[in-house]
BARO-164598 format. One record per residue (C-alpha): x, y, z; residue in three letters. Coordinates in steps of 0.2 Angstrom, whole numbers, plus 2048, in hexadecimal, padded with zeros to 3 digits. Each point is the difference from the previous one (the first is absolute). Layout:
XYZALA
...
This chain:
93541F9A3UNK
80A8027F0UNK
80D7FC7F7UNK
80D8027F0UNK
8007F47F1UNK
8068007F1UNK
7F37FF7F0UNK
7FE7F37F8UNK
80C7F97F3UNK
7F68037F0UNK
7FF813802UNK
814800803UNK
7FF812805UNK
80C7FC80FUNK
7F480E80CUNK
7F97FA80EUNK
7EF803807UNK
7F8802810UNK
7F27F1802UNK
7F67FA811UNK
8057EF805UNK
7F17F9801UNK
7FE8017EDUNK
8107F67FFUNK
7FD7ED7F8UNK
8067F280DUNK
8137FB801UNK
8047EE7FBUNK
807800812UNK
7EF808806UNK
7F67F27F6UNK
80C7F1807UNK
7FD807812UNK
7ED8027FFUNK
8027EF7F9UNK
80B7F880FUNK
7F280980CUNK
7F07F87F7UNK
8087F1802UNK
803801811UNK
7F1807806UNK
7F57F07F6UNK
7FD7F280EUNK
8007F27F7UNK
8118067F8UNK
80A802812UNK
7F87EE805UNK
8087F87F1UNK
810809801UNK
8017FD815UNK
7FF7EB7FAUNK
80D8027F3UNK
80D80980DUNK
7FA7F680EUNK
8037EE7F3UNK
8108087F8UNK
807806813UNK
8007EE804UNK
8057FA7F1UNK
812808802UNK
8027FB812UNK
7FC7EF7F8UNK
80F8017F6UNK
80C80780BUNK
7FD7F180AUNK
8037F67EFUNK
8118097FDUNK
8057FE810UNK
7FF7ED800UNK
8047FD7EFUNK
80E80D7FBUNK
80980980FUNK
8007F280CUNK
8127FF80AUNK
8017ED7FDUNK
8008017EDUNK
8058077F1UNK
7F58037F3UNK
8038037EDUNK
7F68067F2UNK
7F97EF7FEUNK
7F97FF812UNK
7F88117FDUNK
7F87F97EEUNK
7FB7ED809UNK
7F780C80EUNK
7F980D7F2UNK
7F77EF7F4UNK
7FB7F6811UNK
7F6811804UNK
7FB8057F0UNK
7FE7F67F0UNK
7F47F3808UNK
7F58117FDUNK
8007FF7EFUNK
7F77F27FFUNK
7F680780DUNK
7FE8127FBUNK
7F37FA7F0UNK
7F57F6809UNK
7FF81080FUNK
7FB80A7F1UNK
7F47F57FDUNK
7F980080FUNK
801813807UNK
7F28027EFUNK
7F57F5807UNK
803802814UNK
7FB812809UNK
811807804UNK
7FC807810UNK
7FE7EF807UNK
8117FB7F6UNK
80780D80AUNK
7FA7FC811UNK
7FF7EC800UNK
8118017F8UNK
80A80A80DUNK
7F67F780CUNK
8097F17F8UNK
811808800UNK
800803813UNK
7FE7EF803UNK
80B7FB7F7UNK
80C80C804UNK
7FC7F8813UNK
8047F07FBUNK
8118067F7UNK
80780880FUNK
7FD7F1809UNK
8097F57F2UNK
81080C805UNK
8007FF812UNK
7FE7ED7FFUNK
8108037F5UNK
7F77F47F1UNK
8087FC7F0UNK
80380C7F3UNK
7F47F87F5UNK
7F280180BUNK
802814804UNK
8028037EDUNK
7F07F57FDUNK
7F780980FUNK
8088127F7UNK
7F97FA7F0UNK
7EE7FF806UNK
802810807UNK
8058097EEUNK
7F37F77F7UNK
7F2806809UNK
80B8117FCUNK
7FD8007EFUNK
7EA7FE801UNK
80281080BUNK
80F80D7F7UNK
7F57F97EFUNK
7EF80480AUNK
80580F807UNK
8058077EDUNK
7F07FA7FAUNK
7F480880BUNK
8098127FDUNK
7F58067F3UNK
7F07FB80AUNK
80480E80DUNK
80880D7F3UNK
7FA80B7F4UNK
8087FB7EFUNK
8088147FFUNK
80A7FD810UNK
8067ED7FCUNK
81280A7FBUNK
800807811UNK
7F77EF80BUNK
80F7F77F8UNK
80D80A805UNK
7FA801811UNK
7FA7EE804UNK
80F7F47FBUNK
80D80C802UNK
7F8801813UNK
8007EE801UNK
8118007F8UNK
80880A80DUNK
7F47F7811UNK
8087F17FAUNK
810808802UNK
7FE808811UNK
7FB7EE805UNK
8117F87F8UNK
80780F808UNK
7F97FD811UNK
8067ED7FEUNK
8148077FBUNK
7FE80C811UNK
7FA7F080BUNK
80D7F77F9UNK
80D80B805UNK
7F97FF812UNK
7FC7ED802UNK
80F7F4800UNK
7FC7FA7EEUNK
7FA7EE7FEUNK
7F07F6803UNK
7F680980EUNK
8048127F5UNK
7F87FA7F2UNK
7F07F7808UNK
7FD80F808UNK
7FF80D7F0UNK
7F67F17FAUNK
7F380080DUNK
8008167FFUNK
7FE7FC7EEUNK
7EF7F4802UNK
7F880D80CUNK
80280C7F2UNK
7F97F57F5UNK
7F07FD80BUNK
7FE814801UNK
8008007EEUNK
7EF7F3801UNK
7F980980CUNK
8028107F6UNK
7F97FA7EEUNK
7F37F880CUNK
7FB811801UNK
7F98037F0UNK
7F17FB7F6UNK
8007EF7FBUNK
7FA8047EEUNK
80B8107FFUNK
8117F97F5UNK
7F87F67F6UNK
7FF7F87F2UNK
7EF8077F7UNK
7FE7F47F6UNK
7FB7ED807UNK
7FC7F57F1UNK
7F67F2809UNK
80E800810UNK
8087ED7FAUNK
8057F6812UNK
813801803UNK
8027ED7F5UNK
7F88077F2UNK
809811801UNK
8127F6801UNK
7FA7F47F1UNK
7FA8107F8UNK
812808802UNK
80A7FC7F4UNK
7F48077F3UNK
7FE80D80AUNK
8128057FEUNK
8007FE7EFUNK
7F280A7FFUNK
809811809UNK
80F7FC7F3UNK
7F88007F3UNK
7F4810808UNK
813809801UNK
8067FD7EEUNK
7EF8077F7UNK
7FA80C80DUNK
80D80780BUNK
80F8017F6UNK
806810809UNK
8007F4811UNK
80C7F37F4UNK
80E80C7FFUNK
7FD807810UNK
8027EF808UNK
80F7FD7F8UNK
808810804UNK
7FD7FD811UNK
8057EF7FFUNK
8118047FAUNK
80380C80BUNK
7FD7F4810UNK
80E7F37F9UNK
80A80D800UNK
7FB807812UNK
8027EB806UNK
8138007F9UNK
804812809UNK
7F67FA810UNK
80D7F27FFUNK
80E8097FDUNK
7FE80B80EUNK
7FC7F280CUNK
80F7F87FEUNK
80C810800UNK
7F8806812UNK
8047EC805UNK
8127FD7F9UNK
8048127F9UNK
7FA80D80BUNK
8037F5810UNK
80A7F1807UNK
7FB7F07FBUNK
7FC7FC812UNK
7F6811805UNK
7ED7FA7FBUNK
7FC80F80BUNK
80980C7F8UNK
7FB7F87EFUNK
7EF801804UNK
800811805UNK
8078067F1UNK
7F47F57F6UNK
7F380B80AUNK
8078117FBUNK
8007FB7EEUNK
7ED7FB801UNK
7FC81280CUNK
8078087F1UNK
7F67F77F5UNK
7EE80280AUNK
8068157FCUNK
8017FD7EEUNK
7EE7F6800UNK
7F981080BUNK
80780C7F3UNK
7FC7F67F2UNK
7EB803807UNK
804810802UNK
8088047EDUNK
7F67F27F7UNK
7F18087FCUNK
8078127FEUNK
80B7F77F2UNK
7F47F57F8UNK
7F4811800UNK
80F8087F6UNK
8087F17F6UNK
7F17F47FFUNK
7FF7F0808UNK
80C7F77F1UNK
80D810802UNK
8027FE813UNK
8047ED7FDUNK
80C8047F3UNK
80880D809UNK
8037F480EUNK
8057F27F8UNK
80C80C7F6UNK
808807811UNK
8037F180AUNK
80B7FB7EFUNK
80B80F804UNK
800801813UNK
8057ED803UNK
8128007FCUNK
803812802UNK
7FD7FC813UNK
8017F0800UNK
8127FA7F9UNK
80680A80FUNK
7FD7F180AUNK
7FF80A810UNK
7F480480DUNK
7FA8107FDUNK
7FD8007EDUNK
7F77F1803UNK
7F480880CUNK
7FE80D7F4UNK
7FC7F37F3UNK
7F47F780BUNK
7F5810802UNK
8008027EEUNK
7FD7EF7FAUNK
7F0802810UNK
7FB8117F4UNK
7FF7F57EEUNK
7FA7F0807UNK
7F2807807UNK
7FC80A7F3UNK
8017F37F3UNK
7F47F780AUNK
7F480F803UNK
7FF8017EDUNK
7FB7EF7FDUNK
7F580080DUNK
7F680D7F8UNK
8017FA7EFUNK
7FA7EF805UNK
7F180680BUNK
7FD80C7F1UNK
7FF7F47F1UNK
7F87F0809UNK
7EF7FD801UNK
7FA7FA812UNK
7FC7F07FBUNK
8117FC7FBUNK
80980A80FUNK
8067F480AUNK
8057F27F5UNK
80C8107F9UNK
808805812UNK
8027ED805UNK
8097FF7EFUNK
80A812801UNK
8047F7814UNK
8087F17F7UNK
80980A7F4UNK
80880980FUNK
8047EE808UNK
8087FA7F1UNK
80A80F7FCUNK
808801811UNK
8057EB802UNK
8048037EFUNK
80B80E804UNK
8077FA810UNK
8057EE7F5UNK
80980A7F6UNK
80A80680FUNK
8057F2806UNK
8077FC7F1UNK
80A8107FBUNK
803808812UNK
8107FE80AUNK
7FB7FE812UNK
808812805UNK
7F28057F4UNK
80D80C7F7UNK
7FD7FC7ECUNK
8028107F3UNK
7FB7F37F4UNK
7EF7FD809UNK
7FD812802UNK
8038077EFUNK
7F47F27F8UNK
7F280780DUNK
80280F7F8UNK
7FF7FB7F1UNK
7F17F6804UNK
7F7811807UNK
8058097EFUNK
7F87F37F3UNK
7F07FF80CUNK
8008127FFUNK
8038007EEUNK
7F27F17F9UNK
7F280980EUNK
8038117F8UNK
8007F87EEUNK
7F07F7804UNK
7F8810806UNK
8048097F0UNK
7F97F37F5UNK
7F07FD80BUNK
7FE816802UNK
């Protein structure tokens, strides 16, 4: 029932006193843990959180499948520039597409986004495995793959978006630590799951197709779960005269401009926010690069896929560590620091902890590495999360996610481009890490000299 502590600091008497604990204030940890509970116990909350890990579960065994085919196939040798093709096939249609799905999450209800869109991914994702037991042309499967990541981007987009309507606006710090890092790490357990199958299956065709098809049931659990909630519950609020889709795509260029210009006069915070994070992701895209290639041609024999693949899958368990830890610390730091500190600080340590582990080139440094880069990666995007959520209107919300989505596309083509120019195929390159590092130091630099002028 009782317990020592210290006075407070202003009387600096340095005596203690006897006090009852329950006229202690809360902890900070106290607070973040009452926080995590009320969260948890909230229905609607646990609903969207189930679609994201079921849609994010899938989504990694999605790509293992991809990696697989593209990248650690026995017949081939890939290169930089193979990863990079596969990385803009994939991902830069979206930017063209990321706008207009802005666009359209603030007009369309977003549970119904979420259900009738991973209703369409399990089809799709049918009809992809199908393309690779038939042994189609590349083309086809990376066209069929395409579609499959488009309809990605309404959800991920969607799924951020809705957030606010099933949180209170003092735990946002707290739902954004939790929910992506969550769908962060489901999306590795299901890349995971595809390396471990991999490693049992005779690697080829029939493996592939079959993580597919596991990968399109999950996206049908994930309907069936967002079918679950109310249909007005996500969203949007506001309806201005609900335009048919012809009109909302004539409407969405305008549109776009609009949230841009909403951004640079009322949401500056979410500006350098989105840069920082933006930054931060190039430099994630050349790493993610750099270690593919060592665990293929470094790590391992050129020949041993499997082997390449299963150290490619350790790096990436470490990594789902560092994105837990980094829910777990994020909002004790950004509590402590401020949501512009926490950034800084971990834009400022990935400048010092990239080449002091990684110029080793060696397994175990990387490793080490991998879980730290899991740590700052998430938390840079935790903090911009929040900012965003915090300093867009509703109206304007998803036209800003689609675009922060674009700018995460772009920033990691661009960075795996630049790869493929610069990185030997051993994926061993001093050059490549130090400018990396340097990279992270000016990001942390400009963010934390933004914050000063804007405080």
């Amino acid at each position: 029932m009782f317990h020592v502590k210290h006075r407070p600091s202003s009387c600096h008497s340095g005596r203690v006193a006897i006090t009852r604990r329950p006229a202690q204030a809360p902890r900070a940890s106290d607070t973040g843990r009452a926080s995590l509970r009320a969260l948890l116990l909230a229905r609607d909350f646990r609903r969207l959180l189930g679609v994201r890990l079921l849609s994010q579960l899938s989504d990694g065994v999605f790509q293992a499948s991809l990696a697989s085919y593209v990248i650690f196939s026995p017949e081939r040798q890939s290169t930089p520039a193979d990863i990079a093709s596969m990385m803009a096939v994939l991902l830069l249609p979206f930017s063209v597409v990321g706008p207009f799905a802005g666009v359209l999450l603030d007009r369309w209800r977003r549970r119904q986004v979420l259900y009738l869109g991973n209703l369409v991914r399990f089809g799709l994702g049918l009809g992809t495995a199908a393309l690779l037991l038939v042994r189609a042309p590349e083309w086809l499967f990376f066209a069929a793959a395409l579609m499959v990541t488009a309809v990605n981007r309404f959800i991920l987009a969607g799924l951020s978006a809705a957030l606010p309507r099933v949180v209170e606006a003092d735990r946002l710090v707290t739902a954004n630590a939790l929910c992506p890092t969550a769908g962060t790490v489901a999306a590795v357990v299901g890349g995971g799951t595809g390396f471990v199958v991999h490693q049992v299956l005779p690697p080829g065709p029939h493996a592939d197709a079959a993580l597919v098809t596991v990968g399109a049931l999950l996206y049908l659990a994930a309907g069936l779960a967002a079918r679950r909630m109310d249909v007005e519950l996500l969203g949007p609020e506001h309806h201005p005269d609900r335009p048919d889709l012809r009109e909302a795509l004539g409407q969405a260029g305008r549109a776009l401009v609009e949230g841009l210009r909403h951004l640079g006069r009322e949401s500056r915070p979410a500006v350098r926010a989105l840069a920082a994070v933006t930054a931060a992701r190039f430099c994630y895209g050349v790493l993610i690069v750099t270690v593919l290639m060592l665990s293929r041609y470094t790590f391992n024999t050129p020949g041993d896929s499997r082997g390449g693949l299963a150290t490619l899958g350790t790096a990436l368990a470490f990594s789902a560590v560092g994105f837990f830890l980094a829910a777990v610390v994020s909002p004790w730091f950004s509590r402590r620091l401020g949501l512009d500190g926490w950034m800084t600080a971990c834009l400022a340590s990935a400048a010092v902890f990239v080449p002091a582990l990684g110029l080793f080139f060696a397994v175990g440094p990387v490793m080490v590495a991998a879980l730290l880069l899991g740590v700052i990666t998430q938390g840079t995007k935790i903090c911009a999360d929040t900012i965003v959520q915090n300093s867009v209107a509703d109206d304007y919300r998803g036209r800003v996610f689609a675009i922060y989505d674009v700018l995460f596309n772009v920033a990691f083509v661009a960075a795996a481009a630049v790869s493929a120019l610069v990185l030997p195929l051993s994926g061993r390159s001093v050059p490549v890490l130090a400018a990396v590092s340097l990279a992270y130091a000016a990001s942390a630099a400009l963010y934390s000299r933004a914050g000063t002028r804007r405080r």
